[in-house]
KOLDOKE-406600 format. One line per 8 residues: number of its first residue (from 1); their letters; for each residue x, y, z of N, C-alpha, C. Coordinates in Angstrom, 1 decimal. Layout:
% KOLDOKE-406600
NUM) A) X/Y/Z/X/Y/Z/X/Y/Z ~ ...
***
This chain:
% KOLDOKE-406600
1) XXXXXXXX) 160.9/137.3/-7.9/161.3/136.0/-8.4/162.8/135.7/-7.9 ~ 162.9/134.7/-6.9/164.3/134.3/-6.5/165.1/133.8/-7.5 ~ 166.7/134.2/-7.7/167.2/133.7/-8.6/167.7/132.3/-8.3 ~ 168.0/131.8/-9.7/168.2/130.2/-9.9/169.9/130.2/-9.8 ~ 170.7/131.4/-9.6/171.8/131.2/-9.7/172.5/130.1/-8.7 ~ 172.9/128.7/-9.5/173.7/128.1/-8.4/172.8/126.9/-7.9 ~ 171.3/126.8/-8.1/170.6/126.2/-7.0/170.4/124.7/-8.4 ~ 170.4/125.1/-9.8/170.9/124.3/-10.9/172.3/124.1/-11.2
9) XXXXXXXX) 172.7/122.7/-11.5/173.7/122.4/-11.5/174.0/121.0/-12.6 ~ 175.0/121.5/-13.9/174.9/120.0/-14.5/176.4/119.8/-14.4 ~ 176.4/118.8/-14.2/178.2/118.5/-14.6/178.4/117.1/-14.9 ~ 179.6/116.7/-15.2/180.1/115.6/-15.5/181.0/114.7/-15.0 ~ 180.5/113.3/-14.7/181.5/112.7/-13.0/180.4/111.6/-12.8 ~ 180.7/111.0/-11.8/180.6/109.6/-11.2/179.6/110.4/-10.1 ~ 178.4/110.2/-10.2/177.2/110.0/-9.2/177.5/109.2/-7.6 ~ 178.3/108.7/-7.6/178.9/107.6/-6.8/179.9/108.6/-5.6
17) XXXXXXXX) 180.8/109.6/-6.2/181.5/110.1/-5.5/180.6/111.5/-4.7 ~ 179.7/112.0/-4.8/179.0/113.2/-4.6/179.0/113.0/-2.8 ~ 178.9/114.0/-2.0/178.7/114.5/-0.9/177.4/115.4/-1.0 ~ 176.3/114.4/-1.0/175.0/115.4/-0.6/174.2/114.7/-0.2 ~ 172.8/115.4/0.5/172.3/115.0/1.1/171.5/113.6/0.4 ~ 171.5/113.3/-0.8/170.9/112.0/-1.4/171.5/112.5/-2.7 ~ 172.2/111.1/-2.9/171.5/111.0/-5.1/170.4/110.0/-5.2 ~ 170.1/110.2/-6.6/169.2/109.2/-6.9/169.7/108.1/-7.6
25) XXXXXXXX) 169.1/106.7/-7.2/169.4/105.7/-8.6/168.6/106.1/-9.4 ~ 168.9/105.4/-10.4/168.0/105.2/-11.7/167.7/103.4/-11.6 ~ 166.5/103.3/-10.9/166.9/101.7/-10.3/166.2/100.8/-11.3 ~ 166.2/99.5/-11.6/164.9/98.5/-11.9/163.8/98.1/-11.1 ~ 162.6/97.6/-11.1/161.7/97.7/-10.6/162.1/96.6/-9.6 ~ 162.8/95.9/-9.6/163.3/95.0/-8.6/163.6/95.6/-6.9 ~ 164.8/96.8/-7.4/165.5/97.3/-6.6/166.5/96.5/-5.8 ~ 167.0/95.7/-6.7/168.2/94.8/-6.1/169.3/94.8/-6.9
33) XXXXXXXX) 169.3/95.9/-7.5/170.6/96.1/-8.4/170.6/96.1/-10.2 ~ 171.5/96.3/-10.6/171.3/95.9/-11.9/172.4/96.6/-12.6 ~ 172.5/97.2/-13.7/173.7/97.7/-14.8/173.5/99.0/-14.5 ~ 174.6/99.3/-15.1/175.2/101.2/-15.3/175.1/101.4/-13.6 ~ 174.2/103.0/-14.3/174.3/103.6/-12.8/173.7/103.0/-11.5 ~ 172.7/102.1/-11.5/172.1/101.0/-10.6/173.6/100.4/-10.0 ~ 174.2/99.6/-10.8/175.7/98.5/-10.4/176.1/99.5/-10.0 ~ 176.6/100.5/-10.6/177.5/101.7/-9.5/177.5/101.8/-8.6
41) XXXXXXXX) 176.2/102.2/-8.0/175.6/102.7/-6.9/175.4/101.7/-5.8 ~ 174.9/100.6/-6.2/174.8/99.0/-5.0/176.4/98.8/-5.0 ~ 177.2/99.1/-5.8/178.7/98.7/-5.7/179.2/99.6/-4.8 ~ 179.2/100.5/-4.6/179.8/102.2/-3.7/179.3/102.0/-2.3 ~ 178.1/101.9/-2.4/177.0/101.8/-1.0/177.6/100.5/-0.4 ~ 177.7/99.1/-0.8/178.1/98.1/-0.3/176.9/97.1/0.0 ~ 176.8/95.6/0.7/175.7/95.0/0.9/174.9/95.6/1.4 ~ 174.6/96.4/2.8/173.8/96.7/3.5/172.4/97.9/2.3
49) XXXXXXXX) 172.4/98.3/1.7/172.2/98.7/0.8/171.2/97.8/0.0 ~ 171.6/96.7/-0.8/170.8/95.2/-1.1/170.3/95.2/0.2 ~ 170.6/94.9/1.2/169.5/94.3/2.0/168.1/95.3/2.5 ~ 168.8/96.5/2.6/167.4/97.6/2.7/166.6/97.1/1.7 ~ 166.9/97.2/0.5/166.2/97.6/-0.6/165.1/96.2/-0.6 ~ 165.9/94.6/-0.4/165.1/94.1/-0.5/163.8/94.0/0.3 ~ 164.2/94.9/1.6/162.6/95.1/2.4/161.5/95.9/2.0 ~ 161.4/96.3/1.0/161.1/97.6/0.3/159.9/97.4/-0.7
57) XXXXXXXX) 159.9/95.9/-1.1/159.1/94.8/-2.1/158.7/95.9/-3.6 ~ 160.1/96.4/-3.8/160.3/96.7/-5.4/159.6/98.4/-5.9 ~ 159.2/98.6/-6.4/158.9/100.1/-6.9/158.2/100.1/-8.5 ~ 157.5/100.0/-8.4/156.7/100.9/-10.0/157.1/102.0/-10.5 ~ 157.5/102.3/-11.8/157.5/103.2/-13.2/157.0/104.1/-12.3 ~ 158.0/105.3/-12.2/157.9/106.7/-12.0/157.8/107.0/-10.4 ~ 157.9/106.0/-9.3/157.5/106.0/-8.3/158.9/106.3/-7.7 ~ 159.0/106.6/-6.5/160.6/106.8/-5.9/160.3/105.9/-4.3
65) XXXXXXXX) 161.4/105.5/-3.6/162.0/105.3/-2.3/163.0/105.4/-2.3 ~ 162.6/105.6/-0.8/164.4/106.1/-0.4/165.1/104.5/0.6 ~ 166.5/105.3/0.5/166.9/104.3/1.5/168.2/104.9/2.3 ~ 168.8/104.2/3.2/170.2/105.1/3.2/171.5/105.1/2.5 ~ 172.4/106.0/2.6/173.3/106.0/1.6/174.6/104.6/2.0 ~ 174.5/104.4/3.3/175.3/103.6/4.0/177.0/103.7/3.5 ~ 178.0/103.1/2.2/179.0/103.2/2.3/179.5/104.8/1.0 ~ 178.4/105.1/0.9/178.3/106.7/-0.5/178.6/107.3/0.5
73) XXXXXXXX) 179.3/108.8/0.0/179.4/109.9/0.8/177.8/110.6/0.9 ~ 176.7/110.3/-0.2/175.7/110.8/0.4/174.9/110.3/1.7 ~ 174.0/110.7/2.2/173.1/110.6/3.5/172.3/109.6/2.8 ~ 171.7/109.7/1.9/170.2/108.9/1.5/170.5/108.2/-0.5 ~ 169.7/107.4/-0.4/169.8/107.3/-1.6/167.9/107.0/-2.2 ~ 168.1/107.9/-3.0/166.1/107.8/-3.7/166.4/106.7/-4.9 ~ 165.6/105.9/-5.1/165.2/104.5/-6.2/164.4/104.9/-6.7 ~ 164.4/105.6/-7.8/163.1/105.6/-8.7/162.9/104.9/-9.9
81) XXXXXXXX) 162.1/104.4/-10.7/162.1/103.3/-11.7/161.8/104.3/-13.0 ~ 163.0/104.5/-13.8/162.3/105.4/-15.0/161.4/104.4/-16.3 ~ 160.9/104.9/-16.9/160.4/104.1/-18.1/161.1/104.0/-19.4 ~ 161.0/102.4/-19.9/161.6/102.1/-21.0/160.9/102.6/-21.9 ~ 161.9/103.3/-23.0/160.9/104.3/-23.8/159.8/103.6/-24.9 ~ 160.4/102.7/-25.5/159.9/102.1/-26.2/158.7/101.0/-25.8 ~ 158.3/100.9/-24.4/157.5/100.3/-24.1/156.3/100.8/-23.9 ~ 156.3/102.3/-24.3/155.4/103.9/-23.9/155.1/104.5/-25.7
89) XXXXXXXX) 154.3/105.2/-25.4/153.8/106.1/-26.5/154.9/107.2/-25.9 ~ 155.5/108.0/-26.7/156.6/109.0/-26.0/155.8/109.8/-25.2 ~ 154.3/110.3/-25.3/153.5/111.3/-24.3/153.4/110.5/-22.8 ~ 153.8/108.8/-22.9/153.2/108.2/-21.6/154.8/108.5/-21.0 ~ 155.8/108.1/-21.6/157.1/107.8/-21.2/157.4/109.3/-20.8 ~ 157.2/110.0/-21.4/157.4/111.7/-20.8/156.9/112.0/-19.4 ~ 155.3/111.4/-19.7/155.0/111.6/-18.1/155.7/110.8/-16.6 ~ 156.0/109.4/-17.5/156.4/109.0/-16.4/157.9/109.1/-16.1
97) XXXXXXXX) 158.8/109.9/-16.8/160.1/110.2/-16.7/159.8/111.6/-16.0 ~ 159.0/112.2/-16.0/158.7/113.6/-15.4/158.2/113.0/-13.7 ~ 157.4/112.1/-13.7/157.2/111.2/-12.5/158.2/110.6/-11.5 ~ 158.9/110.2/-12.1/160.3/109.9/-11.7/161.1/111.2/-10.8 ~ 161.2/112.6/-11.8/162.0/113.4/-11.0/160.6/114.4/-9.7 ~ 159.8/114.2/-10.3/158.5/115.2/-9.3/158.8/113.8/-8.0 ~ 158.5/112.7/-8.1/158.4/112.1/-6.7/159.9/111.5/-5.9 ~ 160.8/111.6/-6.9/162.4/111.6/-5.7/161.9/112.8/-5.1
105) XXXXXXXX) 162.3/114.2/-6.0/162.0/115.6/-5.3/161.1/115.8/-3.8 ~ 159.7/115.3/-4.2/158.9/115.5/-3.3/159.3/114.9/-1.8 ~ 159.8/113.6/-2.6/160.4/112.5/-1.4/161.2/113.2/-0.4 ~ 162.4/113.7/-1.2/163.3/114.5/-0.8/163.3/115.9/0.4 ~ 161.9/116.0/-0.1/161.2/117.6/0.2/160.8/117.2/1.6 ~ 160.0/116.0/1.6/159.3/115.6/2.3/160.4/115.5/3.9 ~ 161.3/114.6/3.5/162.8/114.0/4.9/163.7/115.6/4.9 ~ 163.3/116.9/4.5/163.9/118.1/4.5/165.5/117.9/4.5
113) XXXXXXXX) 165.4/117.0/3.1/166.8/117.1/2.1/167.1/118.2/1.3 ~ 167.9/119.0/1.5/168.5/120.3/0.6/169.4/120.2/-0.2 ~ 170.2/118.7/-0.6/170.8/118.9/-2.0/170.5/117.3/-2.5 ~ 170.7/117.5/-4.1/169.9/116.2/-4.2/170.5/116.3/-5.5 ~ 171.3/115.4/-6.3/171.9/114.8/-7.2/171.2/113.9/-8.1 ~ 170.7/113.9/-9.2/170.3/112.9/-10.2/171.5/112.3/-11.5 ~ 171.3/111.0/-11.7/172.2/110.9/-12.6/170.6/111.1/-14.1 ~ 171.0/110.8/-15.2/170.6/110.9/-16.1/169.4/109.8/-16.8
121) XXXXXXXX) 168.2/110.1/-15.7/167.2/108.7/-15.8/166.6/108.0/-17.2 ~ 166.9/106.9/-17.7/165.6/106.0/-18.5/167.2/106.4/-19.9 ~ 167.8/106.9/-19.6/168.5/107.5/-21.0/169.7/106.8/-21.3 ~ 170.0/105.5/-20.3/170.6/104.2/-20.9/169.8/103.4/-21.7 ~ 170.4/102.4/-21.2/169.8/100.7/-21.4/168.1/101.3/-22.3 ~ 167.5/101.8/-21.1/166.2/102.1/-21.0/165.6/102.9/-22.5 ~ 166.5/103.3/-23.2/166.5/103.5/-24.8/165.7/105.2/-24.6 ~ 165.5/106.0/-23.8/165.0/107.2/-23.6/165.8/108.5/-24.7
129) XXXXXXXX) 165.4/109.1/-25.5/166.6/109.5/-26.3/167.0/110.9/-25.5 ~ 168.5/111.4/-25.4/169.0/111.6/-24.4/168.5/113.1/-24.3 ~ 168.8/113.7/-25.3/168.1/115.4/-25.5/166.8/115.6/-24.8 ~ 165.9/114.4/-25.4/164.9/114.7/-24.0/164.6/114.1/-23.1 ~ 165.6/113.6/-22.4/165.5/113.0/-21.2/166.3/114.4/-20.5 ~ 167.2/114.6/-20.8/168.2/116.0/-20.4/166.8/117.5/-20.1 ~ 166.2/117.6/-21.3/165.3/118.3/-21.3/163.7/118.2/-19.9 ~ 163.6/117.2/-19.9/162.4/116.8/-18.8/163.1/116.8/-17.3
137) XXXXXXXX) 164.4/116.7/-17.5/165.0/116.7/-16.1/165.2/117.8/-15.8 ~ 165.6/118.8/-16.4/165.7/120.1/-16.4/164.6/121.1/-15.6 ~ 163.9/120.8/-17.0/162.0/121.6/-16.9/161.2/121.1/-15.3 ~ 161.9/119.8/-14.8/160.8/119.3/-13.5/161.7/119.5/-12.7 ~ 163.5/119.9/-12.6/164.1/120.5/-11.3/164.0/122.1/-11.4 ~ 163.4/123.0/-12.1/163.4/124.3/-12.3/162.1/124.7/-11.3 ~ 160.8/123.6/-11.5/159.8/123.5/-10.5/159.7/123.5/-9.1 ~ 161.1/122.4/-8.8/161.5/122.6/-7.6/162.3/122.8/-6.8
145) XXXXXXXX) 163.3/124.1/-7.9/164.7/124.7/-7.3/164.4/125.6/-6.1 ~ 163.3/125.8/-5.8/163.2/126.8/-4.6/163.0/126.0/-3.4 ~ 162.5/124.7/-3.5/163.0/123.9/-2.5/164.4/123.2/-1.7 ~ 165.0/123.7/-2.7/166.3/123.0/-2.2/167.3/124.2/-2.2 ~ 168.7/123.6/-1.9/170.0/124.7/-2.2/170.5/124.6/-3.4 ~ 170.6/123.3/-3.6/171.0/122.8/-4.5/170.7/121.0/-5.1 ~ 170.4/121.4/-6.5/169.9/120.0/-7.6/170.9/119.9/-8.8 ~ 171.3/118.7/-9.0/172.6/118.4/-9.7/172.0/117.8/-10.4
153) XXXXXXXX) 172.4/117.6/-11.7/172.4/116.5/-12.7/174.0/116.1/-13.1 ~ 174.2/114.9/-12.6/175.6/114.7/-13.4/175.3/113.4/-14.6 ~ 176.0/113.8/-15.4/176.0/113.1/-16.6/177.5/112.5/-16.5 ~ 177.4/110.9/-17.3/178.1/110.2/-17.1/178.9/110.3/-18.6 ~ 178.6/110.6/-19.1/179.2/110.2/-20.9/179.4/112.0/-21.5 ~ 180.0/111.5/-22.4/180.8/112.8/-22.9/179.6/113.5/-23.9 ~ 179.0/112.4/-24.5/177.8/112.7/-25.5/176.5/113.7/-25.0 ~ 175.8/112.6/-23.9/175.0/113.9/-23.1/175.4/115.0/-22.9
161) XXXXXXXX) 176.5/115.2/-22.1/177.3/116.5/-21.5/177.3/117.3/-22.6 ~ 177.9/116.8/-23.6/177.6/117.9/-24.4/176.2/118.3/-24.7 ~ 175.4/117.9/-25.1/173.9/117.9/-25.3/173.4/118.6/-24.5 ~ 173.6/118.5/-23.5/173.3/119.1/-22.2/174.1/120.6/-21.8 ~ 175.4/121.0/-22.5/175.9/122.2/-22.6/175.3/123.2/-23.8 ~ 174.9/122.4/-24.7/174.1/123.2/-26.0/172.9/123.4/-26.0 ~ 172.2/123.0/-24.9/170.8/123.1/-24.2/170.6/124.2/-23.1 ~ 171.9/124.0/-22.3/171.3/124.1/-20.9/172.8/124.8/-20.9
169) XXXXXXXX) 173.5/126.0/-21.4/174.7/126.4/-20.8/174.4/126.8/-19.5 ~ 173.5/127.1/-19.5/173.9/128.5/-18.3/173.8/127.2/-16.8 ~ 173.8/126.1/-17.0/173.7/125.3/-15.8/175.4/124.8/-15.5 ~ 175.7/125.1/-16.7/176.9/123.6/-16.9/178.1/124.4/-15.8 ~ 178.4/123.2/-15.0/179.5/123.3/-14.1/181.4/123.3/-14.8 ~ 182.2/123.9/-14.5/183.4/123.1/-15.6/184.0/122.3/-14.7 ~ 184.8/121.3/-15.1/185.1/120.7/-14.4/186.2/120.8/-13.3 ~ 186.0/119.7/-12.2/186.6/121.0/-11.3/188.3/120.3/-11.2
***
């Protein structure tokens, strides 16, 4: 069994500033932008970004595309659409929050991307409660840590992070 030392990674920071080979949005089904980490990310990237995305004709719950990173220090950026929790039985919204990180990954896997950054999907706006949204992100990058070098989760708020240290020490990065 290869070890996991290093190839998990949680920390705390701006998704926006990362150098790797893609982050992910956490997008709307639109894919033309929207609040939190969406507005971030169309804001960092710049227009060319909006205009990819609008050739793209939008994305379905749990589905991922990519696009390029254009003005991000990453290479690529994956759009996946997490689910609003409350619009799910929590067993449907599990799956499809688990859906979300299995098909960025694969996506990822697929264009032989080796580091790949998530911010914290469905666990805004999206009403997903955060412990287990932290938890499902976890459990579905452990599946596919042998594909990569390295998988990030950065959390934006102080509240996750913590949650996410009382869960998951042995991942947590300090800050640097």
């Amino acid at each position: 069994m290869s070890s996991n030392m290093g190839k998990i990674k949680i920390i705390k920071g701006d998704i926006t500033k990362l150098a790797c080979d893609a982050i992910v949005n956490a997008a709307n089904s639109s894919l033309l932008g929207g609040g939190g980490v969406d507005g971030a990310i169309h804001y960092a990237a710049g227009p060319e970004l909006l205009a990819e995305c609008r050739t793209l004709g939008g994305c379905r719950t749990g589905e991922a595309k990519i696009t390029k990173g254009y003005n991000l220090p990453s290479r690529f950026v994956i759009h996946t659409v997490g689910p609003i929790y409350f619009e799910h039985s929590p067993s449907e919204s599990e799956a499809l929050l688990t859906s979300c990180y299995e098909n960025s990954l694969n996506l990822a896997k697929e264009k032989g991307l080796k580091t790949i950054a998530f911010p914290l999907i469905s666990a805004g706006v999206y009403g997903y409660p955060q412990r287990d949204a932290i938890r499902v992100a976890i459990e579905t990058m452990r599946l596919y840590q042998d594909d990569f070098d390295e998988i990030t989760l950065v959390l934006f708020g102080e509240r996750e992070f913590g949650f996410a240290g009382e869960m998951f020490p042995e991942f947590i990065l300090p800050l640097v």
